[in-house]
C-alpha positions in Angstrom: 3.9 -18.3 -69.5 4.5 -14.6 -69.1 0.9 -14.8 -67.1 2.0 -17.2 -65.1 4.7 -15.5 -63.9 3.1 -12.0 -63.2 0.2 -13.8 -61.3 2.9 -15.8 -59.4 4.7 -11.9 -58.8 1.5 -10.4 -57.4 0.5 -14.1 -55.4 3.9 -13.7 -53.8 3.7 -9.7 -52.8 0.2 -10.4 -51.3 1.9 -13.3 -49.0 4.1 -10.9 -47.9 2.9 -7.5 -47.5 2.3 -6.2 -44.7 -1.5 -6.1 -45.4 -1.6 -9.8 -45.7 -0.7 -10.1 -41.9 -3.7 -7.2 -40.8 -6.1 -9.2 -38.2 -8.9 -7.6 -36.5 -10.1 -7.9 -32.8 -12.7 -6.2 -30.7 -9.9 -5.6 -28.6 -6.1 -4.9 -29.2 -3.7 -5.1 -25.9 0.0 -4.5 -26.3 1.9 -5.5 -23.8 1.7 -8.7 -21.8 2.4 -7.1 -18.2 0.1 -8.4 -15.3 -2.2 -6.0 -16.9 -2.3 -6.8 -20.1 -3.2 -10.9 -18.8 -5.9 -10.1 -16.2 -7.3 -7.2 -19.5 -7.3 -10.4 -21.4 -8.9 -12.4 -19.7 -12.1 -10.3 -18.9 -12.2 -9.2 -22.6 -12.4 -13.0 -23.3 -15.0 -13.6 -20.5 -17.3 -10.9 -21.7 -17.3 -12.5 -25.3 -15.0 -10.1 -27.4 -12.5 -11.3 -29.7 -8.9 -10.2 -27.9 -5.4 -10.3 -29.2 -2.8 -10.0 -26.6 0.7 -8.6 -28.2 3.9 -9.7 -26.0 7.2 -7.9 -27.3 9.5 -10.8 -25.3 8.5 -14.3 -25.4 7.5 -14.1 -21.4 4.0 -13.6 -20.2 3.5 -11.5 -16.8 5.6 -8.8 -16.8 7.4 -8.2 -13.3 4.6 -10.9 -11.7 6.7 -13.5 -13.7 9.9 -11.5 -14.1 11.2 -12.0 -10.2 8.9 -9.9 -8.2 7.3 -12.8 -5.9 7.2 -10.5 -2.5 3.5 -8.9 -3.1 3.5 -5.3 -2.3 -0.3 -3.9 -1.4 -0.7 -2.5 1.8 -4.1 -3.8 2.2 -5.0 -7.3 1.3 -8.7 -6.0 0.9 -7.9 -3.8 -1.8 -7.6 -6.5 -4.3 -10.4 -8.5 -6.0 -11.5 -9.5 -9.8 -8.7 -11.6 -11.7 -5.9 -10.0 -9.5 -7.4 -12.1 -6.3 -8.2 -15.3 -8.7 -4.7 -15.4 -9.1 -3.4 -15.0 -5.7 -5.9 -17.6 -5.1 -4.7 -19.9 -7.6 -0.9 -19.1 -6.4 -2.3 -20.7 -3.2 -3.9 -24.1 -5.0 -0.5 -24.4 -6.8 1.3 -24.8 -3.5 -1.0 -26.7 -1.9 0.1 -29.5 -4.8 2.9 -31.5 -3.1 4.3 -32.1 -6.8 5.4 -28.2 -6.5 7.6 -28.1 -3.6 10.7 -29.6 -4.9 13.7 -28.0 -3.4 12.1 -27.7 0.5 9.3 -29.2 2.1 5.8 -27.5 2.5 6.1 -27.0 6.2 9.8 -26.0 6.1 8.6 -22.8 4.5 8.0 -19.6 6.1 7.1 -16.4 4.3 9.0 -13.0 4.9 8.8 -9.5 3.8 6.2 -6.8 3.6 3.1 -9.3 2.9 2.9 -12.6 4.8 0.2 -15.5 4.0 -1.7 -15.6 7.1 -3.4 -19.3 8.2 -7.0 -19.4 6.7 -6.5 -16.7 4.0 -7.9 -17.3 0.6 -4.6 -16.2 -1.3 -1.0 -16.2 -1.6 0.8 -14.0 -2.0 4.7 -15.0 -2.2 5.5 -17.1 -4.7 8.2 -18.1 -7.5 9.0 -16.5 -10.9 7.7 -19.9 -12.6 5.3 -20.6 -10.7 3.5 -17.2 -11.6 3.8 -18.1 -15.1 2.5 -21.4 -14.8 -0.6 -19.7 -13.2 -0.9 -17.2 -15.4 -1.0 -19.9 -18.5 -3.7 -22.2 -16.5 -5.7 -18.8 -16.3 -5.3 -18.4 -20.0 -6.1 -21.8 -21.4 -9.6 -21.2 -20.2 -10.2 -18.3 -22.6 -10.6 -17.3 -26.1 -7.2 -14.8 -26.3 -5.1 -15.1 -29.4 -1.3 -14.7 -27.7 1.6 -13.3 -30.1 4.9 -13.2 -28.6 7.6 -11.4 -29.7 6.4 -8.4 -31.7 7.1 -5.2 -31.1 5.6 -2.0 -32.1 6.4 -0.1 -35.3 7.6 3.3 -32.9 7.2 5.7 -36.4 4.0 7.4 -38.0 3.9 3.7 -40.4 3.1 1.9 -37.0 -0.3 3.6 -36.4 -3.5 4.3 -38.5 -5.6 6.9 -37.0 -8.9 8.6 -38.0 -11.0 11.2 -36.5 -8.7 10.6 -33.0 -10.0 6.9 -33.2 -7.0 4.2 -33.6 -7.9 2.1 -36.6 -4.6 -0.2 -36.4 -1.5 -0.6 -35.1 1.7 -2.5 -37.1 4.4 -3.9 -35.5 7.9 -4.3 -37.0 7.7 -7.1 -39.1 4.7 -5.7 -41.1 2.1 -7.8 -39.1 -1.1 -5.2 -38.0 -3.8 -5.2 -35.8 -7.2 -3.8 -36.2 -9.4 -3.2 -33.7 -12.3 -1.7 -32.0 -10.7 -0.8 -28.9 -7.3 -0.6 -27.9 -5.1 -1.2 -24.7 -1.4 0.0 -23.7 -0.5 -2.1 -21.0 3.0 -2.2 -21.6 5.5 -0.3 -19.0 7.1 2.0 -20.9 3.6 3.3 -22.8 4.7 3.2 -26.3 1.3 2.5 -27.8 0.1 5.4 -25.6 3.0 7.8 -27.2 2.8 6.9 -30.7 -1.0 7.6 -30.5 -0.5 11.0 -29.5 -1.7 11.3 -26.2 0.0 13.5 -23.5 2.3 12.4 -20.9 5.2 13.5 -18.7 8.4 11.8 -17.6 10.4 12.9 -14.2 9.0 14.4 -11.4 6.7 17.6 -11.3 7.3 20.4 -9.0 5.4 20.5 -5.5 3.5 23.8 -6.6 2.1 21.8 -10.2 -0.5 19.8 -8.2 0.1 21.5 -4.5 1.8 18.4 -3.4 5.1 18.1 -0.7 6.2 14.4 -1.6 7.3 15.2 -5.2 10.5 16.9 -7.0 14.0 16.9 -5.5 14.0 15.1 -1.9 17.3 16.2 -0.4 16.5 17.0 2.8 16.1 14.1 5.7 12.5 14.8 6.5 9.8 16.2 4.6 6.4 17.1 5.5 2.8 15.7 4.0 0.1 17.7 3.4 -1.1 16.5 6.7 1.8 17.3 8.5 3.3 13.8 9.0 6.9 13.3 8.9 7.9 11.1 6.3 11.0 10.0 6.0 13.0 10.6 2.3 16.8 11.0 1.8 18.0 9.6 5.1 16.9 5.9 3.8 18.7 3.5 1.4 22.0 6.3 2.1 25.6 6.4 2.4 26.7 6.4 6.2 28.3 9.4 6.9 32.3 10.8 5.8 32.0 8.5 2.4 34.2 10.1 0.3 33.2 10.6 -3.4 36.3 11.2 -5.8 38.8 8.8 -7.0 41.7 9.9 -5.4 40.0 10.6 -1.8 40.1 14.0 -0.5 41.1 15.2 -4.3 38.2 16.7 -6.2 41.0 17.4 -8.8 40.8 13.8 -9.6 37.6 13.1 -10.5 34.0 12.0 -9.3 33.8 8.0 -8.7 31.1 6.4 -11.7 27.3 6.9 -11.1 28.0 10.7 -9.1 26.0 13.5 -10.9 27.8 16.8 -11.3 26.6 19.2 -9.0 24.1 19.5 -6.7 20.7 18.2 -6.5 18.3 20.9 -7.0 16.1 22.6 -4.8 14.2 21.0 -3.1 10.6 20.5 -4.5 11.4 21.8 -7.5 10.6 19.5 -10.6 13.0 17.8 -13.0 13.0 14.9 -16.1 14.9 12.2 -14.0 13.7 8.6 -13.0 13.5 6.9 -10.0 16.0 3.8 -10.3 15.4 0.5 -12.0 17.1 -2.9 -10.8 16.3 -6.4 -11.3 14.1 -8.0 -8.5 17.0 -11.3 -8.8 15.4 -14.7 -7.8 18.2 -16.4 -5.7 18.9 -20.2 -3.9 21.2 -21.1 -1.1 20.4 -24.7 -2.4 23.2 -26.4 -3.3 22.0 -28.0 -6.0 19.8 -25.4 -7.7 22.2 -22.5 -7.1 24.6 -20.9 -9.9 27.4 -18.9 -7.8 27.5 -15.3 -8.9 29.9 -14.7 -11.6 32.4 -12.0 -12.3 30.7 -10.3 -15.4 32.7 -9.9 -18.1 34.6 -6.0 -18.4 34.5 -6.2 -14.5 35.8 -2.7 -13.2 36.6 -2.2 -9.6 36.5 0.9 -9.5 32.8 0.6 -10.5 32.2 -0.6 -6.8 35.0 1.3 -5.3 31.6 3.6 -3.4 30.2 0.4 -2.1 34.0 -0.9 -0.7 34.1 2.6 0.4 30.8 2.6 2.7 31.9 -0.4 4.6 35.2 0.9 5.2 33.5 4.1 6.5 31.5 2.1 9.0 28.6 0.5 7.6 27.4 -2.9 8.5 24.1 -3.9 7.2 23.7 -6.2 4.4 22.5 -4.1 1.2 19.6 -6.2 0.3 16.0 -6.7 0.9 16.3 -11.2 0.7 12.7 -11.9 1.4 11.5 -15.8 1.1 10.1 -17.6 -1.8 9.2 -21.1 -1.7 11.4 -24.0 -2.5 14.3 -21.9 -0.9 14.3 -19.2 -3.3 14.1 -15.5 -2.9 13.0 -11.9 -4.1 16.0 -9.9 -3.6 15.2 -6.0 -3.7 17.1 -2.7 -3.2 18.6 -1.9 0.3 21.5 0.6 2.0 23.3 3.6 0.4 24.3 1.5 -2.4 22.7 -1.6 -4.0 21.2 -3.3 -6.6 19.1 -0.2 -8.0 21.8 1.2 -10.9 21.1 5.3 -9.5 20.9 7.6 -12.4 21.5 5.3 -15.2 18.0 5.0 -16.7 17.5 8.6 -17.1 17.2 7.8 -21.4 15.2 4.5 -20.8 11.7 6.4 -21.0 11.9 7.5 -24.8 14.7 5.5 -26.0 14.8 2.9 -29.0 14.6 -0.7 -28.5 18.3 -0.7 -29.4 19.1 1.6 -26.8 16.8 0.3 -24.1 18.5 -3.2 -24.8 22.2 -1.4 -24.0 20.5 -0.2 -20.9 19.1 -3.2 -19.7 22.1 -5.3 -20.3 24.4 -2.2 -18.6 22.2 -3.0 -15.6 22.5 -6.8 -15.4 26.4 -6.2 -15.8 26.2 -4.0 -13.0 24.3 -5.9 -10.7 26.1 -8.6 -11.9 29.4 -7.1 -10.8 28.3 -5.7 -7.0 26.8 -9.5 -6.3 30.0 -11.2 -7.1 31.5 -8.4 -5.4 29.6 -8.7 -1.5 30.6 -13.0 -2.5 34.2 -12.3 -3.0 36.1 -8.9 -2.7 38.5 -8.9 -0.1 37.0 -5.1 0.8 33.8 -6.5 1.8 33.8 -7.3 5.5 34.2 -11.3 5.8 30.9 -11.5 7.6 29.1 -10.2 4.6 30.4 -12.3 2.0 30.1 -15.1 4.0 26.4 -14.3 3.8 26.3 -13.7 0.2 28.7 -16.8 -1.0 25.7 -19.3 0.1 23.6 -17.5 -2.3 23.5 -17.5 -6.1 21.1 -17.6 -8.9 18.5 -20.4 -9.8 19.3 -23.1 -12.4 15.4 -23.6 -12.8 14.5 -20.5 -13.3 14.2 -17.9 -16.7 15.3 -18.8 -20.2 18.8 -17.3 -20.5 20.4 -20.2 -18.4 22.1 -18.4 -16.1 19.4 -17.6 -13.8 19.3 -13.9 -14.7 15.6 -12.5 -15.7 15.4 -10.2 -19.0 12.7 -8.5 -17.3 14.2 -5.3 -16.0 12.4 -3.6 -13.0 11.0 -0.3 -14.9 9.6 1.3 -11.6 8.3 4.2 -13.6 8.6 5.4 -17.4 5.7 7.6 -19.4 2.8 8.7 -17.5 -0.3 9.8 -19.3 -1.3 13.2 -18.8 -5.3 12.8 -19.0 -8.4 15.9 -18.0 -7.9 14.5 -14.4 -4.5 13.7 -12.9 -4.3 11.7 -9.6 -2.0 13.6 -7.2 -0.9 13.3 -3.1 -4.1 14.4 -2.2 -6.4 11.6 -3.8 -3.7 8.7 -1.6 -3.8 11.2 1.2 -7.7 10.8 1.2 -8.0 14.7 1.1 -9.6 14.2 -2.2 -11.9 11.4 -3.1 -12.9 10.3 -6.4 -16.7 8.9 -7.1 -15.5 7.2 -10.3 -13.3 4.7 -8.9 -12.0 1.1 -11.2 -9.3 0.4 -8.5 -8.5 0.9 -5.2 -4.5 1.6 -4.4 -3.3 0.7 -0.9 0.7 1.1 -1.1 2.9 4.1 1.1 3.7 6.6 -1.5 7.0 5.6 -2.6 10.0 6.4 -4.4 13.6 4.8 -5.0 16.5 7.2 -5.0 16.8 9.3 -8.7 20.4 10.9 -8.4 23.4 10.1 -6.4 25.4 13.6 -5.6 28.8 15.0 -3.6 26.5 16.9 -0.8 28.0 20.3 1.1 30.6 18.4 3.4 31.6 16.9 0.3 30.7 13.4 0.6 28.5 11.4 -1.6 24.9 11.3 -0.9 21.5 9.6 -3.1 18.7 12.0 -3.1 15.1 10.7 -4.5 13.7 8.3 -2.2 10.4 8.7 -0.7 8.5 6.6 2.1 5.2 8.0 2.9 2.3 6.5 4.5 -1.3 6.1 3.1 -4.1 5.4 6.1 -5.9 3.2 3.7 -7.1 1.9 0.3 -8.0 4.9 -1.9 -9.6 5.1 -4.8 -8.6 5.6 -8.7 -10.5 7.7 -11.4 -11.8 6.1 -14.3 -10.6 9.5 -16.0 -6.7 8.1 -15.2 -7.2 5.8 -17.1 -8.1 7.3 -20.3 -6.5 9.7 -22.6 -8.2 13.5 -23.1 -11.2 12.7 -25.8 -9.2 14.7 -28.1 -6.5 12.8 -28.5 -7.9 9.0 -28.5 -11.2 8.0 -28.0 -10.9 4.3 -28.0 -7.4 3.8 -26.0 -7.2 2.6 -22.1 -3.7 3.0 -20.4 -4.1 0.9 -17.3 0.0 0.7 -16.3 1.0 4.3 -17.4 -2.0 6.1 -16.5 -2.6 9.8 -15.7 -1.0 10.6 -11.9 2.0 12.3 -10.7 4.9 11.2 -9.8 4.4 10.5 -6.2 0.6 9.0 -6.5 1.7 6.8 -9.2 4.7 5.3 -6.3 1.7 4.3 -4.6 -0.5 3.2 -7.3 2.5 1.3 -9.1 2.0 -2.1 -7.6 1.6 -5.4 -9.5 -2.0 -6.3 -7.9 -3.0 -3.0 -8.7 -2.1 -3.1 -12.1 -4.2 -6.4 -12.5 -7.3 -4.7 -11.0 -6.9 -1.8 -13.2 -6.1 -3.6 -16.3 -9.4 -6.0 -16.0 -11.4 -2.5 -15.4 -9.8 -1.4 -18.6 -11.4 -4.5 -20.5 -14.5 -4.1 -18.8 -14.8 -0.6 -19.9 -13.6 -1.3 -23.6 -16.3 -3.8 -23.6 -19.0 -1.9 -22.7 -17.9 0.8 -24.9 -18.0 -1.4 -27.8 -21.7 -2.6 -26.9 -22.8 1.0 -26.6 -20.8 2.1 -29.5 -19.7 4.5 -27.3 -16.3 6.5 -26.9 -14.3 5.7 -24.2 -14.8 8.9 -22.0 -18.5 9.2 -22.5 -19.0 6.1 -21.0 -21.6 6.0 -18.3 -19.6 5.6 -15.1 -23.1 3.5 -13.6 -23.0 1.2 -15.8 -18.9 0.9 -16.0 -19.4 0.3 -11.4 -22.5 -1.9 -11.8 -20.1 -4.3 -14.2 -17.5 -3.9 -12.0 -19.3 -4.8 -9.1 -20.5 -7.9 -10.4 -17.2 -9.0 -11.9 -15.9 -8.9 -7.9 -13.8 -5.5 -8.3 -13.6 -3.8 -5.1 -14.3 -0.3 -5.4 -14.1 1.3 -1.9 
């Protein structure tokens, strides 16, 4: 009897050690961003076992999460898995069964990207109807999908040897072995707990003799080749918007969300990040629309800067509404003061999951609070919230039920710090890689990072950047790695090695797809050469490329 029971002891400590969950994969990708699906899906179409390791239970990152108004620049800089998709986004609406709230023909696209007649792709589309995609793309493929694990963030959660990555454990004990590994997540946690060098905030302009990065107070800046971009003057405050609680008294206080002090000198470097917001999906269907909500803890004086900028003569509606399908939208940042949450996301970079959580949720309950607000404060001109009283969120849309996302726009967290860094110069097309996985085709861009009182003493957001790009550029390979010293069989495709200003061009979702399918095809070819990441011959990493419909330049 006594035998029994000890074997029974040791049966029952093998079930549930940690051990007893370790699975092993030619290819380990955490994170289930755009990048992390399109890295999939190539790792699974050039025959490597691939494990695909979601923290939420949502597939698609921001793709799925509400951001249905494509931003690229150039149509032709997209190929590979990223176009499949846009193409299959097309196929899906051209299915009757999929326009339920509208008609096919009532249906006219908006925004920065429009479908034009006889194009191959889509490239506006709905929040589900991305997901469904992305699942149809999926079923086709050998990828083991685990949702809802997240990375052990302590020494226990990674086992490393010689600077290779062995395994990674998440926190419920479960861990994954593999060959190769991918960070594809947004925040680069993988990337971080692996040791490998990265920055947060903005550098200065001398770092990597740039003009477009650091503190952007001033109206107009200058590129490198002397073309006026515009910066602090857009998405501002009108003019004579007073900052302090009791106006005119700075004795009483700065209104929430202003930053004591000034904003720094311009060009000069700091640790703050551009702000987040959450790219809502909204209806002005009657039957499919949930009317915004007062948020519970509602604080006027929260808002009072936004009341306060109408009253001072603004008359613009502070949104970016562009049109989705079946009467739906991608709602994004607009005006002096908006949906992006200035200056509270600072700690989101390096935070815990606990903490990130209280950030997220402090940024719904804000946005929450300024929609209801433009719907239904008597402050708000009538003309405005007559606009915004038609509009709520969708009933068929997300899990939560109230037609809010859990997918938080993180514009920008970690980036890598790899041997090669792209900078201004590489978008400006002064400097041209020759070891390109990608091509970028996006302005260099930037959402406002602090909200200040300026020298007349009214309130002013500094941190936004609009720059133009004269065409698709290409990215380094070298991004995309980590130095060989520090992990030899890692790709960061999301968080990869570039400054602040290159990566607000680089930081688009189609992008993201062609760079995370590079990634695979990389780690694949690695693991058939048995070969470290960064001594992998770039000819044979193009010709692969090439073939699997990337386009490179």
């Amino acid at each position: 009897m006594k035998k029994l029971v000890i074997a029974l002891v040791f049966f029952l400590i093998g079930i549930y050690s940690p051990k007893a969950f370790c699975q092993s994969y030619d290819i380990v990708i955490y994170g289930g961003t755009s990048a992390g699906v399109s890295a999939a899906i190539q790792a699974s179409r050039m025959n490597k076992s691939v494990v695909l390791i979601e923290p939420s239970n949502r597939l698609g990152g921001l793709t799925t999460g509400g951001l249905g108004q494509t931003d690229i620049g150039n149509k032709q800089a997209i190929g590979g898995i990223a176009r499949e998709f846009y193409q299959q986004i097309k196929r899906y609406y051209e299915q009757p069964e999929n326009w339920i709230w509208q008609n096919r023909d009532e249906y006219v696209d908006g925004g920065q990207t429009r479908t034009k007649e006889g194009e191959d792709a889509m490239w506006t589309f709905e929040p589900s109807a991305a997901l469904k995609v992305y699942h149809q793309m999926l079923e086709n493929e050998k990828v083991d999908i685990v949702y809802g694990e997240r990375l052990l963030r302590n020494e226990a959660g990674i086992r490393k040897s010689g600077g290779k990555i062995q395994s990674i454990t998440m926190e419920s004990g479960k861990t994954f072995e593999g060959k190769m590994f991918m960070d594809a997540t947004y925040e680069g946690d993988l990337m971080a707990l692996a040791g490998v060098s990265y920055t947060v905030g903005r550098e200065s302009n001398a770092t990597y003799k740039e003009s477009l990065n650091g503190v952007q107070a001033n109206y107009y800046s200058v590129s490198l080749k002397n073309k006026p971009s515009s910066n602090a003057k857009n998405h501002n405050f009108v003019p004579g918007v007073d900052p302090y609680i009791e106006k005119g008294n700075p004795s009483s206080g700065l209104l929430p969300y202003i930053t004591e002090g000034g904003p720094g000198i311009d060009g000069t470097g700091d640790d703050k990040v551009q702000a987040y917001c959450f790219r809502m999906c909204l209806t002005d269907h009657p039957e499919n629309r949930i009317p915004f909500q007062k948020p519970e803890g509602y604080q006027e004086i929260n808002y009072e800067l936004l009341f306060r900028n109408y009253e001072a003569g603004e008359t613009q509606l502070p949104w970016i509404n562009s049109s989705m399908p079946n009467r739906k939208t991608d709602t994004n940042n607009r005006l002096g003061f908006s949906t992006d949450f200035i200056g509270q996301n600072y700690d989101y970079p390096e935070a815990s999951y606990e903490e990130r959580e209280k950030i997220i949720e402090a940024h719904r309950n804000y946005q929450q609070g300024l929609m209801w607000s433009l719907a239904n404060h008597p402050r708000i001109p009538e003309q405005i919230r007559k606009v915004y009283s038609q509009y709520g969120t969708c009933k068929d849309e997300f899990e939560r039920g109230d037609g809010w996302q859990n997918q938080l726009y993180i514009r920008e967290a970690r980036r890598m710090v790899s041997g090669f860094v792209m900078t201004q110069r590489h978008c400006e097309g002064i400097e041209v890689v020759e070891d390109a996985v990608g091509l970028a085709a996006y302005g260099m861009d930037s959402h406002h990072i602090q909200r200040y009182v300026d020298h007349n003493g009214f309130v002013q957001n500094e941190g936004n950047v609009e720059a133009h790009v004269d065409g698709p550029f290409p990215i380094s390979y070298k991004s995309i790695v980590p130095k060989k010293e520090e992990a030899t069989n890692l790709l960061v495709p999301v968080c990869l090695s570039a400054s602040h200003i290159a990566f607000g061009s680089i930081r688009m979702e189609p992008v993201f797809m062609v760079l995370g399918q590079s990634a695979a095809i990389a780690a694949s070819l690695s693991i058939d050469n048995g070969a470290n990441v960064q001594d992998l011959s770039y000819e044979s990493l193009k010709s692969v490329l090439i073939e699997n419909k990337q386009r490179l330049k």
